[in-house]
N, CA, C and O atoms as a Tripos MOL2 file, in Angstrom:
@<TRIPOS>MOLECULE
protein
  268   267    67     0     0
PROTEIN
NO_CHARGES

@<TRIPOS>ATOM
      1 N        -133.0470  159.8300  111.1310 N.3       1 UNK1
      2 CA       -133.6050  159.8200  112.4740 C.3       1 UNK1
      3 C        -133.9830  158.4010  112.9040 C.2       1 UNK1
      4 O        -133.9330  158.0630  114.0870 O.2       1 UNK1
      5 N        -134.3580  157.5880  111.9340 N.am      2 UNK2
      6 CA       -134.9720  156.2050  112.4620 C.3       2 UNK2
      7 C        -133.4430  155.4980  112.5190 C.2       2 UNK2
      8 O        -133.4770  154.4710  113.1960 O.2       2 UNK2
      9 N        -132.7540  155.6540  112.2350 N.am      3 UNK3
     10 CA       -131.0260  154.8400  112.1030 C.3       3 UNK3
     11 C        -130.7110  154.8880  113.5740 C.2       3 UNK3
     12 O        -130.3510  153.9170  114.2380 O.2       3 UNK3
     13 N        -130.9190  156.3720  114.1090 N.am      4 UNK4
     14 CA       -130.1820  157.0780  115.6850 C.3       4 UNK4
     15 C        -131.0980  156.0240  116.2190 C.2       4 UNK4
     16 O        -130.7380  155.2680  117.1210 O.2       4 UNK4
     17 N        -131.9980  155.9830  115.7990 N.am      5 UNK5
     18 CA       -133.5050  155.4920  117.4510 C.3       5 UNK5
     19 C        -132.7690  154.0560  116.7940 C.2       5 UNK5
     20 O        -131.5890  153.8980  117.1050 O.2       5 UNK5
     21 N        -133.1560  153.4180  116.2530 N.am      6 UNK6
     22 CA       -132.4270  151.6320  115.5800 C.3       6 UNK6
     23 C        -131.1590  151.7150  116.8460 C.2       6 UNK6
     24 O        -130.9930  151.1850  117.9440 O.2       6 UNK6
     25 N        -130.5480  152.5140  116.1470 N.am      7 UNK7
     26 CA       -129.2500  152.4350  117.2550 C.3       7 UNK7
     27 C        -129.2000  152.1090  118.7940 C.2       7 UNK7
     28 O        -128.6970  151.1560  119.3880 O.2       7 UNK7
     29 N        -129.9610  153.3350  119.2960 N.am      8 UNK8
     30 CA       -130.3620  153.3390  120.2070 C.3       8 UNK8
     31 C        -130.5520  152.5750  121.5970 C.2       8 UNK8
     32 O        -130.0420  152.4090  122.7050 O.2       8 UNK8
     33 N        -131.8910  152.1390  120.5950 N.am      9 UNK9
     34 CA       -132.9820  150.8220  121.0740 C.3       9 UNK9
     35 C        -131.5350  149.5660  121.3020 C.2       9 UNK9
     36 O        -131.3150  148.8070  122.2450 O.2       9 UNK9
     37 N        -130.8340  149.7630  120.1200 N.am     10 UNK10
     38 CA       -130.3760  148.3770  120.5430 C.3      10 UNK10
     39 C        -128.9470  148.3640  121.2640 C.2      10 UNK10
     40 O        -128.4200  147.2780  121.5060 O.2      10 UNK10
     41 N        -128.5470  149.1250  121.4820 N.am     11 UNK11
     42 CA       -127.3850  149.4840  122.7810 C.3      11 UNK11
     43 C        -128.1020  149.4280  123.3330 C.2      11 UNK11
     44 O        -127.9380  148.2620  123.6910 O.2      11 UNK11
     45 N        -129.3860  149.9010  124.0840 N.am     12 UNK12
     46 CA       -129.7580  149.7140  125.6290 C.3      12 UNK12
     47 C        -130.1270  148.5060  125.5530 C.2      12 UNK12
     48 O        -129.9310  147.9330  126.6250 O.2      12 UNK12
     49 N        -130.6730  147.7080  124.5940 N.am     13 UNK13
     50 CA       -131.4030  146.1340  124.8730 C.3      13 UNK13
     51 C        -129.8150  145.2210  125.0130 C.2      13 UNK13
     52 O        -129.7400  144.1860  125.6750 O.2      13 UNK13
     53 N        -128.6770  145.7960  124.3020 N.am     14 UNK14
     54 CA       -127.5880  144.7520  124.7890 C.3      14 UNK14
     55 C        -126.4090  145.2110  126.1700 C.2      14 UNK14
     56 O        -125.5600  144.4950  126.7030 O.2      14 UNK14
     57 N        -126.6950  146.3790  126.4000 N.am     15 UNK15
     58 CA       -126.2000  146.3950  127.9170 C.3      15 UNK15
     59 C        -127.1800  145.9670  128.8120 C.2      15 UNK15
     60 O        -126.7960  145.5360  129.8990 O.2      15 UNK15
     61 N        -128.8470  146.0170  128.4640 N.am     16 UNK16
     62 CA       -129.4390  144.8660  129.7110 C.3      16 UNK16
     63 C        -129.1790  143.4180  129.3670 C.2      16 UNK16
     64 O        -129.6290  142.6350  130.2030 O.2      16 UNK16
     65 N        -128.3880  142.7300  128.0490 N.am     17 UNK17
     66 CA       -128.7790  142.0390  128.4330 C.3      17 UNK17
     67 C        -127.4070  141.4320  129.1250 C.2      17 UNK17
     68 O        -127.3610  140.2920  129.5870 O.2      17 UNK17
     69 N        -126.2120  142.4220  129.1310 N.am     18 UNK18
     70 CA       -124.8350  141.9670  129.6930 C.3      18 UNK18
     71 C        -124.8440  141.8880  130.6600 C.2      18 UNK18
     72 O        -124.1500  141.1070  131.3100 O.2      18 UNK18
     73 N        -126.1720  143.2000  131.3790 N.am     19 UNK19
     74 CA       -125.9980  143.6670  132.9050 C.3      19 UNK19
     75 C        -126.5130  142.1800  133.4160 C.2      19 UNK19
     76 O        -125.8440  141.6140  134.2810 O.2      19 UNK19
     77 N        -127.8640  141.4560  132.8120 N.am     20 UNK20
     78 CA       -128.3740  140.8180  133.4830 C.3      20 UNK20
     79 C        -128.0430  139.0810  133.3840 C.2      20 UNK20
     80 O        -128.6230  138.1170  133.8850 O.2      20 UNK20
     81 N        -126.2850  139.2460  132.0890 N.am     21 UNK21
     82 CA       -125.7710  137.7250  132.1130 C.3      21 UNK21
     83 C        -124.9440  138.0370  133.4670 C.2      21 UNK21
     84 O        -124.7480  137.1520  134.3010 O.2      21 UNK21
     85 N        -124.5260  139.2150  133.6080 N.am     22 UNK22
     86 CA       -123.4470  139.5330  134.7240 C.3      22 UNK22
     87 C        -123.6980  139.3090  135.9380 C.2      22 UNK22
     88 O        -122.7350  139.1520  136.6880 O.2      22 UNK22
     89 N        -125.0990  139.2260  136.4940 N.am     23 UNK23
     90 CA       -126.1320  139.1500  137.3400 C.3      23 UNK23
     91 C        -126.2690  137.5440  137.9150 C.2      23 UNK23
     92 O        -126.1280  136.9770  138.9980 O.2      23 UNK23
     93 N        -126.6760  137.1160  136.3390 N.am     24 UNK24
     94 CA       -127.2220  135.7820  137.0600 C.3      24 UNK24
     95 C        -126.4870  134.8290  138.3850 C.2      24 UNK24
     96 O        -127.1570  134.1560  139.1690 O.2      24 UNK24
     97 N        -125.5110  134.9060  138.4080 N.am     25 UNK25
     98 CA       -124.8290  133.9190  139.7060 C.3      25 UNK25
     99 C        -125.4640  134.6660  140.7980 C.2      25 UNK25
    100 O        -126.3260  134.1390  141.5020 O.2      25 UNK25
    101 N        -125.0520  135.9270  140.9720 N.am     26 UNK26
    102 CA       -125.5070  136.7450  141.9070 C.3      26 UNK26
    103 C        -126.8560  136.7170  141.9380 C.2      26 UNK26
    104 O        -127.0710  136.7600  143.1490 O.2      26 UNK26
    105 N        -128.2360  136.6590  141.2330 N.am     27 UNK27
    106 CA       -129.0400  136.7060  141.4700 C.3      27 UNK27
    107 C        -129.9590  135.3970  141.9300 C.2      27 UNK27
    108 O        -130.7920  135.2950  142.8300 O.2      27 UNK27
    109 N        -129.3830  134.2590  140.7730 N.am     28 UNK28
    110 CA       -130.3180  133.0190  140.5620 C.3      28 UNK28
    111 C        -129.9200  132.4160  141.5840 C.2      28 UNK28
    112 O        -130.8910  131.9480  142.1780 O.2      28 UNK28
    113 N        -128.3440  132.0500  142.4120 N.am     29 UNK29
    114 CA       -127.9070  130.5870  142.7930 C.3      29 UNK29
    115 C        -127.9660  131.4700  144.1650 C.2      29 UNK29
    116 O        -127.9620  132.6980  144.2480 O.2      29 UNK29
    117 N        -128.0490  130.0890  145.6810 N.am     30 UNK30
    118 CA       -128.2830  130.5290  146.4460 C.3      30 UNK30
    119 C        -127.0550  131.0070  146.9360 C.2      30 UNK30
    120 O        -126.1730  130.2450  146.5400 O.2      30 UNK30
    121 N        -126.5560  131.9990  147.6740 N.am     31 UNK31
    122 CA       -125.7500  132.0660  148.0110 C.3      31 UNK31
    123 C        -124.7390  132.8200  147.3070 C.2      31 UNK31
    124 O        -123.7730  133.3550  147.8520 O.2      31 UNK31
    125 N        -125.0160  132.8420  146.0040 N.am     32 UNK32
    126 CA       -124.1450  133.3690  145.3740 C.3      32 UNK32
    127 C        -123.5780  134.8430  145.0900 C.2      32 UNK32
    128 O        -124.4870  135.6010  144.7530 O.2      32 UNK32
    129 N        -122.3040  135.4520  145.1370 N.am     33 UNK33
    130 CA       -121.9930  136.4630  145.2060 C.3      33 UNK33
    131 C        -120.9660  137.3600  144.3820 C.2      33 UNK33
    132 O        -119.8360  136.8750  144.4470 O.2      33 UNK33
    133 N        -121.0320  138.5500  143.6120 N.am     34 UNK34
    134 CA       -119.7460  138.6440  142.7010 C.3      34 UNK34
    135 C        -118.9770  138.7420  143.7900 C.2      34 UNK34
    136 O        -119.2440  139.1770  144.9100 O.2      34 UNK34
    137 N        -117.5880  138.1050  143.1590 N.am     35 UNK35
    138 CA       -116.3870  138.0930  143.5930 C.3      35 UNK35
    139 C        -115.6320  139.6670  144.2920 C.2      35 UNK35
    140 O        -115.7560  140.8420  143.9460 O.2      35 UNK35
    141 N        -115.0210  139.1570  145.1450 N.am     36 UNK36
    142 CA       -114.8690  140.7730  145.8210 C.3      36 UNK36
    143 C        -113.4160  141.0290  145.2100 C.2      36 UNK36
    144 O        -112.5590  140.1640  145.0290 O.2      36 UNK36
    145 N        -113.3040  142.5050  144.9050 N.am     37 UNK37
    146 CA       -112.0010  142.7730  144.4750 C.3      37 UNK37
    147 C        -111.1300  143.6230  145.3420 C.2      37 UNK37
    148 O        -110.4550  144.5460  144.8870 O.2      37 UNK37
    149 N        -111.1790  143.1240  147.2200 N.am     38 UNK38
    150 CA       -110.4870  143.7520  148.2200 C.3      38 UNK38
    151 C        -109.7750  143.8400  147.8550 C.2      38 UNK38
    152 O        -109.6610  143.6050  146.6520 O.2      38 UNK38
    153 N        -108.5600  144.3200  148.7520 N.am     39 UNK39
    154 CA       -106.6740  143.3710  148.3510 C.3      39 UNK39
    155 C        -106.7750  142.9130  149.6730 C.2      39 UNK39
    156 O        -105.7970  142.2100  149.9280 O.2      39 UNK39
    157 N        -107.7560  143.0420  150.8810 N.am     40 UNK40
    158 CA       -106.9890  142.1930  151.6210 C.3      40 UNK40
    159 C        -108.4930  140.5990  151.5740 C.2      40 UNK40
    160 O        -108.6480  140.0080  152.6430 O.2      40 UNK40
    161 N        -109.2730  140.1930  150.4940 N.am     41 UNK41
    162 CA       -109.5750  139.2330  150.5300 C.3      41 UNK41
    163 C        -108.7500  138.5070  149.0690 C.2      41 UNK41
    164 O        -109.3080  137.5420  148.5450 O.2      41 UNK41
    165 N        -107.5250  138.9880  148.5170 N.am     42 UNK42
    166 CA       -107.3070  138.1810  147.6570 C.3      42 UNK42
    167 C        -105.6870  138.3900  147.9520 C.2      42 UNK42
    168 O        -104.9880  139.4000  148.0380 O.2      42 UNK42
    169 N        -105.4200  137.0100  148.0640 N.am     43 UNK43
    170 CA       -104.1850  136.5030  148.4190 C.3      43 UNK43
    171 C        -103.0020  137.4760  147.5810 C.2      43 UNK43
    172 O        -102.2170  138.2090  148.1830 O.2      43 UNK43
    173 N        -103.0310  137.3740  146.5410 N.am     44 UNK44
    174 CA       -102.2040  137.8970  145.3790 C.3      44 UNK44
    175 C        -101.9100  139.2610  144.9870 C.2      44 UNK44
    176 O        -100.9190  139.8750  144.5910 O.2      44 UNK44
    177 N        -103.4210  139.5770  145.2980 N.am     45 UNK45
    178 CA       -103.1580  141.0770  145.4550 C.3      45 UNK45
    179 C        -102.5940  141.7680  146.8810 C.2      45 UNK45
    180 O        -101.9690  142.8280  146.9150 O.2      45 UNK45
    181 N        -102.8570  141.1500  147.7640 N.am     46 UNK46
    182 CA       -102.2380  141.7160  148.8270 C.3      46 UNK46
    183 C        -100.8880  141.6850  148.7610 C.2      46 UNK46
    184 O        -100.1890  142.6630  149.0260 O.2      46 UNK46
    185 N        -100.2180  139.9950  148.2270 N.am     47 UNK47
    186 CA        -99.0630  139.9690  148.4380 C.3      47 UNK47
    187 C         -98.3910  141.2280  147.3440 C.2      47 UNK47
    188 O         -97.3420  141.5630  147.8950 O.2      47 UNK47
    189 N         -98.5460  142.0060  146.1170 N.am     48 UNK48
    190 CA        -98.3300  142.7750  145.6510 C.3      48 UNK48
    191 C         -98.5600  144.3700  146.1020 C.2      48 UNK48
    192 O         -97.9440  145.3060  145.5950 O.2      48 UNK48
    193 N         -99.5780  144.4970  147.1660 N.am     49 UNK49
    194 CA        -99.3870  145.6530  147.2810 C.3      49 UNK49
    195 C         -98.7240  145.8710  148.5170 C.2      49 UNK49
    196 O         -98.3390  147.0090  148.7840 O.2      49 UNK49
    197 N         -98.4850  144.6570  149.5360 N.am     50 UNK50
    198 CA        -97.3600  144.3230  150.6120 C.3      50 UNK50
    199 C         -96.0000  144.9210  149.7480 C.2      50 UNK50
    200 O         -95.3990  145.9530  150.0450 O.2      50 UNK50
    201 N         -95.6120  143.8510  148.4060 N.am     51 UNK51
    202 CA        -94.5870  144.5420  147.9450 C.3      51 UNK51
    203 C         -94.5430  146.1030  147.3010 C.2      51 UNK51
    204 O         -93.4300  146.5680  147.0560 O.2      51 UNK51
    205 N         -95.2970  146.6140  147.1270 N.am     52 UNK52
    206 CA        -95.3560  147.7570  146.4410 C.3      52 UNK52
    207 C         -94.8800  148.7380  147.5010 C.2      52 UNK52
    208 O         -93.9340  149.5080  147.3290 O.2      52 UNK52
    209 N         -95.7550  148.6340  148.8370 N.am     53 UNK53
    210 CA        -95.4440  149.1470  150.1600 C.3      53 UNK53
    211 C         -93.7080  149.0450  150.4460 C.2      53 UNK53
    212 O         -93.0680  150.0440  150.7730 O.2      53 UNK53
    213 N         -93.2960  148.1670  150.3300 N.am     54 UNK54
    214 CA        -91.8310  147.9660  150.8810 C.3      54 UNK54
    215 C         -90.9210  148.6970  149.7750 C.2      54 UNK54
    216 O         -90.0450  149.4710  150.1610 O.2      54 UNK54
    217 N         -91.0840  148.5010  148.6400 N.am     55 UNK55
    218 CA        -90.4550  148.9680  147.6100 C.3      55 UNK55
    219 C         -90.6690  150.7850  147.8080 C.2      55 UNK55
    220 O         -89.9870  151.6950  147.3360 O.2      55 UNK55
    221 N         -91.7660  150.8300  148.6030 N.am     56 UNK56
    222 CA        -92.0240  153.0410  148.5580 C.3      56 UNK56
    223 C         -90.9200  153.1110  149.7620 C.2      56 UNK56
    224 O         -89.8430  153.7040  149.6950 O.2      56 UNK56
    225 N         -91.4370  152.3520  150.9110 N.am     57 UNK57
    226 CA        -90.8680  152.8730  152.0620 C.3      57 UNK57
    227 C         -89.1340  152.8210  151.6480 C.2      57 UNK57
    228 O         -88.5370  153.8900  151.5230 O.2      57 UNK57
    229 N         -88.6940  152.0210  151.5300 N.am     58 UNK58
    230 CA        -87.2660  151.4330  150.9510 C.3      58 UNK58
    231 C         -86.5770  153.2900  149.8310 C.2      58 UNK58
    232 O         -85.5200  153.9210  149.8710 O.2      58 UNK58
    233 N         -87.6940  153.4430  149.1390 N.am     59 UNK59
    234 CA        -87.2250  154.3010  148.0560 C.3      59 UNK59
    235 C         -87.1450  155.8520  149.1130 C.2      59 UNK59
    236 O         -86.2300  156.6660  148.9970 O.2      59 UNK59
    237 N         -88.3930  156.0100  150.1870 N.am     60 UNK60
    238 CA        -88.3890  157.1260  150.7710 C.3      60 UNK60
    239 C         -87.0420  157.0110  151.5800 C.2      60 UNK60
    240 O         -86.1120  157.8170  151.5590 O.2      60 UNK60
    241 N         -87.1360  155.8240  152.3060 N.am     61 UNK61
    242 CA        -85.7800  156.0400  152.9890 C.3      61 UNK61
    243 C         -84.2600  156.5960  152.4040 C.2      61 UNK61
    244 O         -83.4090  157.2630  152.9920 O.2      61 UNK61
    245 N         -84.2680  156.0470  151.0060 N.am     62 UNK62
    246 CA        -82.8210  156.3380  150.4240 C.3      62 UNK62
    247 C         -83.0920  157.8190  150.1560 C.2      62 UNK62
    248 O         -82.1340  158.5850  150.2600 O.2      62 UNK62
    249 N         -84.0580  158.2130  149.8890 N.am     63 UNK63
    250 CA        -84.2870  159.9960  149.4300 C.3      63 UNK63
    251 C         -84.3740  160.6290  151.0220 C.2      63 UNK63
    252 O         -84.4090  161.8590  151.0090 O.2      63 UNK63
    253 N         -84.4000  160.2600  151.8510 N.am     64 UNK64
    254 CA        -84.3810  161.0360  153.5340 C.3      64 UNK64
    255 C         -82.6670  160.8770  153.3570 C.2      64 UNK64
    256 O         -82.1180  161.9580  153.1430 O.2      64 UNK64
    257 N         -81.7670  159.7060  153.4140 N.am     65 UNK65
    258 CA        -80.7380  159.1470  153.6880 C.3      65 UNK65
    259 C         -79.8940  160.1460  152.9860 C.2      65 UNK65
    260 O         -79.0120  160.5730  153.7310 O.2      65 UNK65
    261 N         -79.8770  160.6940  151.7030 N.am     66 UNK66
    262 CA        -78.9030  160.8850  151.0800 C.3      66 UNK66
    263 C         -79.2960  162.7310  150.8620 C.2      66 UNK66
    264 O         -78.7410  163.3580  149.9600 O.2      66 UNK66
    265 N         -80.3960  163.4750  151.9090 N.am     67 UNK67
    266 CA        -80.6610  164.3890  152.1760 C.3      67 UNK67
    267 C         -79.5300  165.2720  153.3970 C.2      67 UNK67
    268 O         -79.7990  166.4130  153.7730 O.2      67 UNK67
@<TRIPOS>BOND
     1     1     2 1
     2     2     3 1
     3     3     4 2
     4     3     5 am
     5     5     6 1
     6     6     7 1
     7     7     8 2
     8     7     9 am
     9     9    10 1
    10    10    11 1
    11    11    12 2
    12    11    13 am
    13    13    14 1
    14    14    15 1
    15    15    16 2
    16    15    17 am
    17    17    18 1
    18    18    19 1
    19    19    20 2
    20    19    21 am
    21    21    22 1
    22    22    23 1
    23    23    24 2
    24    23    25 am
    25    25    26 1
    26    26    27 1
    27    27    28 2
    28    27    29 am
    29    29    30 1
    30    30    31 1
    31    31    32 2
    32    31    33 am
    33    33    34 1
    34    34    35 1
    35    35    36 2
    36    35    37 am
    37    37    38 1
    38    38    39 1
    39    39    40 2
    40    39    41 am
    41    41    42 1
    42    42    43 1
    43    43    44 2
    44    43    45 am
    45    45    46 1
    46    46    47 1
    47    47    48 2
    48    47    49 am
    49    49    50 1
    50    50    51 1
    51    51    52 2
    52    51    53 am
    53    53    54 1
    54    54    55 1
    55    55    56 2
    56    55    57 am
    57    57    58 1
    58    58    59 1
    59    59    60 2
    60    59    61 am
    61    61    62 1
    62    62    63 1
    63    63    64 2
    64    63    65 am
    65    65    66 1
    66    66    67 1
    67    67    68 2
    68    67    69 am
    69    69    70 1
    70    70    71 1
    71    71    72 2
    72    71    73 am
    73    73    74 1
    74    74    75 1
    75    75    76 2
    76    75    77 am
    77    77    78 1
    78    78    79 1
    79    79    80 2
    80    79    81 am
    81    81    82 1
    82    82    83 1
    83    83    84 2
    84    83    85 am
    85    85    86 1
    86    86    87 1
    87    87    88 2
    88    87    89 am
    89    89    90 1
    90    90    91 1
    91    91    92 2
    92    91    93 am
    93    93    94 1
    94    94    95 1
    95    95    96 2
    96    95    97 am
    97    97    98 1
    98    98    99 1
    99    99   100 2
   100    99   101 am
   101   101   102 1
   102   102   103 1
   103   103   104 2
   104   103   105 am
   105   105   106 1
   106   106   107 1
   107   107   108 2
   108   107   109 am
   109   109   110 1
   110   110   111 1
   111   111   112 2
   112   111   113 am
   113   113   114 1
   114   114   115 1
   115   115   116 2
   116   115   117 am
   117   117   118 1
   118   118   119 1
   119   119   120 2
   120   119   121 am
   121   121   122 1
   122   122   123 1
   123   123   124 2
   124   123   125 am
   125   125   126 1
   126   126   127 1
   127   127   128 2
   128   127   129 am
   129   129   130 1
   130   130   131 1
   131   131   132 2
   132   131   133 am
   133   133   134 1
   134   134   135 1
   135   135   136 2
   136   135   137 am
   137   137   138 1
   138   138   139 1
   139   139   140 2
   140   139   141 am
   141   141   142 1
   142   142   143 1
   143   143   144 2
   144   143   145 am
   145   145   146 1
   146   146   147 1
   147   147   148 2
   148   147   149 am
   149   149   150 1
   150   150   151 1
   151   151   152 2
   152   151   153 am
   153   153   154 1
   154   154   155 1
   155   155   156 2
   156   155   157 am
   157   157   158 1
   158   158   159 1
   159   159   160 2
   160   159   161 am
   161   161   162 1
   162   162   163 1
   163   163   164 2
   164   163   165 am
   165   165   166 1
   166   166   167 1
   167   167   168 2
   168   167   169 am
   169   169   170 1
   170   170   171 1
   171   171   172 2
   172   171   173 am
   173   173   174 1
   174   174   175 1
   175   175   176 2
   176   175   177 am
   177   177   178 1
   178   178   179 1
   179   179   180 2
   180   179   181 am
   181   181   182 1
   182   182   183 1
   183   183   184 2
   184   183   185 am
   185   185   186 1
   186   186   187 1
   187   187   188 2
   188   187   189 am
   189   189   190 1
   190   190   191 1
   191   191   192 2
   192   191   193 am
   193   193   194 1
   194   194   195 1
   195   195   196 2
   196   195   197 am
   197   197   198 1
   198   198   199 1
   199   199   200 2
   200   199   201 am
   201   201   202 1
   202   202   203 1
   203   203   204 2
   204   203   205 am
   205   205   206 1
   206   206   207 1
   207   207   208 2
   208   207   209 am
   209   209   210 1
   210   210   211 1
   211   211   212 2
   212   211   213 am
   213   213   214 1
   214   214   215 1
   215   215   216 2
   216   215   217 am
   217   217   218 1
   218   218   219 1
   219   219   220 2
   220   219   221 am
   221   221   222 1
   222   222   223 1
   223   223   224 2
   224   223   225 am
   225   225   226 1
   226   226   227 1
   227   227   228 2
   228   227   229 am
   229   229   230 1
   230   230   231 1
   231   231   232 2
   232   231   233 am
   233   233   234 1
   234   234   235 1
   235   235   236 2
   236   235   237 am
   237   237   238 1
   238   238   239 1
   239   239   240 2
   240   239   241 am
   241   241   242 1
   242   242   243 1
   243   243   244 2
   244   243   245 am
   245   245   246 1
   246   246   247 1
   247   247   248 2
   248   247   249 am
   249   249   250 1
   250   250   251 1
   251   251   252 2
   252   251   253 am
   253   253   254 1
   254   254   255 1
   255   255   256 2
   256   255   257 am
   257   257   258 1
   258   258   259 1
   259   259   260 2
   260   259   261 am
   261   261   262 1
   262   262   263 1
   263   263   264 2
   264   263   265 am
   265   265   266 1
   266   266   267 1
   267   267   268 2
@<TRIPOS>SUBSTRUCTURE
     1 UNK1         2 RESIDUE 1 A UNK
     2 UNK2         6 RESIDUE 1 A UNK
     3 UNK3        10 RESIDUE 1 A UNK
     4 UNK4        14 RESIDUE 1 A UNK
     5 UNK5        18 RESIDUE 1 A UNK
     6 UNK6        22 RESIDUE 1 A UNK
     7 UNK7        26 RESIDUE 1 A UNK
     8 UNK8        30 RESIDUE 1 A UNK
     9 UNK9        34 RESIDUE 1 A UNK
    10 UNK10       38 RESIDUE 1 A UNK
    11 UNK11       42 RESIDUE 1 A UNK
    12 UNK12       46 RESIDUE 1 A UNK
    13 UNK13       50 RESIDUE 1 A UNK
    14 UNK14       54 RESIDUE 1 A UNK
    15 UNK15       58 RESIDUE 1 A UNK
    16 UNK16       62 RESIDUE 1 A UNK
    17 UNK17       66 RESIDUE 1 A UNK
    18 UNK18       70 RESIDUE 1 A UNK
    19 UNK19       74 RESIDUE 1 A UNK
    20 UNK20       78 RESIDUE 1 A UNK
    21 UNK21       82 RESIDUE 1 A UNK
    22 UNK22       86 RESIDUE 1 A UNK
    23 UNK23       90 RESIDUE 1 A UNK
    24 UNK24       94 RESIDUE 1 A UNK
    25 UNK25       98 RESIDUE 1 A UNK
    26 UNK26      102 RESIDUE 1 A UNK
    27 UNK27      106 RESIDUE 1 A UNK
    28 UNK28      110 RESIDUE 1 A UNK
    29 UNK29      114 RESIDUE 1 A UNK
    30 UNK30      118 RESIDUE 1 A UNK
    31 UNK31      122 RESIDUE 1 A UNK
    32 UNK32      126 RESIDUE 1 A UNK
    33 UNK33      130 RESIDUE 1 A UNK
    34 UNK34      134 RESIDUE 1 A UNK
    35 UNK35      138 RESIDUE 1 A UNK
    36 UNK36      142 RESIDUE 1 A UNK
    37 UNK37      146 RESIDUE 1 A UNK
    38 UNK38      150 RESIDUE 1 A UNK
    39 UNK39      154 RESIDUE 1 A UNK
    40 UNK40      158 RESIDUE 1 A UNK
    41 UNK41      162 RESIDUE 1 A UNK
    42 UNK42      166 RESIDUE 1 A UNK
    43 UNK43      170 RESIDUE 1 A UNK
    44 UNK44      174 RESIDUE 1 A UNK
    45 UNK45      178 RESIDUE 1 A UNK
    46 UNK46      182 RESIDUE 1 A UNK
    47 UNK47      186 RESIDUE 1 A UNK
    48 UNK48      190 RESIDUE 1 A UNK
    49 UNK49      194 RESIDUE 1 A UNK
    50 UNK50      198 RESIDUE 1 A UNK
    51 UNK51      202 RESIDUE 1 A UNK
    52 UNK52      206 RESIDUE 1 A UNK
    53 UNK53      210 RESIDUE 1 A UNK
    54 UNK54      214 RESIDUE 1 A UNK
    55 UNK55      218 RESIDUE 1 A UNK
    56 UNK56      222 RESIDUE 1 A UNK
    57 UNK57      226 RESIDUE 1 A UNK
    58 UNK58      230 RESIDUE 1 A UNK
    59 UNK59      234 RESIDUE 1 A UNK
    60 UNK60      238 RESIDUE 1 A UNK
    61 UNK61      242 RESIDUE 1 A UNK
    62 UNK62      246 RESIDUE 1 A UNK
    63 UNK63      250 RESIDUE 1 A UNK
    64 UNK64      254 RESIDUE 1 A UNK
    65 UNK65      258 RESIDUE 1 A UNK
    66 UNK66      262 RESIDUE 1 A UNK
    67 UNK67      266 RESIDUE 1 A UNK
């Protein structure tokens, strides 16, 4: 029983202390913000799901076409 609680105790003391390295930009610096994971504020990802888009429409069309 004292092994489980040992355990325990110390998974929650090291996810606060990940939550709160994960934090610091966001919390301490002025201005600071986590990074956004839009697709349309990141260049790269948009340009991939632009292509992903063309590559469906392209595939629906040949499956209408050959209907």
């Amino acid at each position: 029983m004292k092994t489980v609680l040992v355990t325990v105790i110390s998974v929650v003391v090291l996810l606060a202390m990940a939550i709160a390295l994960l934090g610091v930009k966001a919390l301490f610096v002025k201005g600071g913000r986590f990074p956004s994971g839009h697709v349309h504020d990141l260049p790269r990802r948009r340009r991939m799901a632009l292509e992903r888009l063309k590559k469906n429409n392209n595939s629906k069309n040949n499956i209408q076409s050959h209907q």
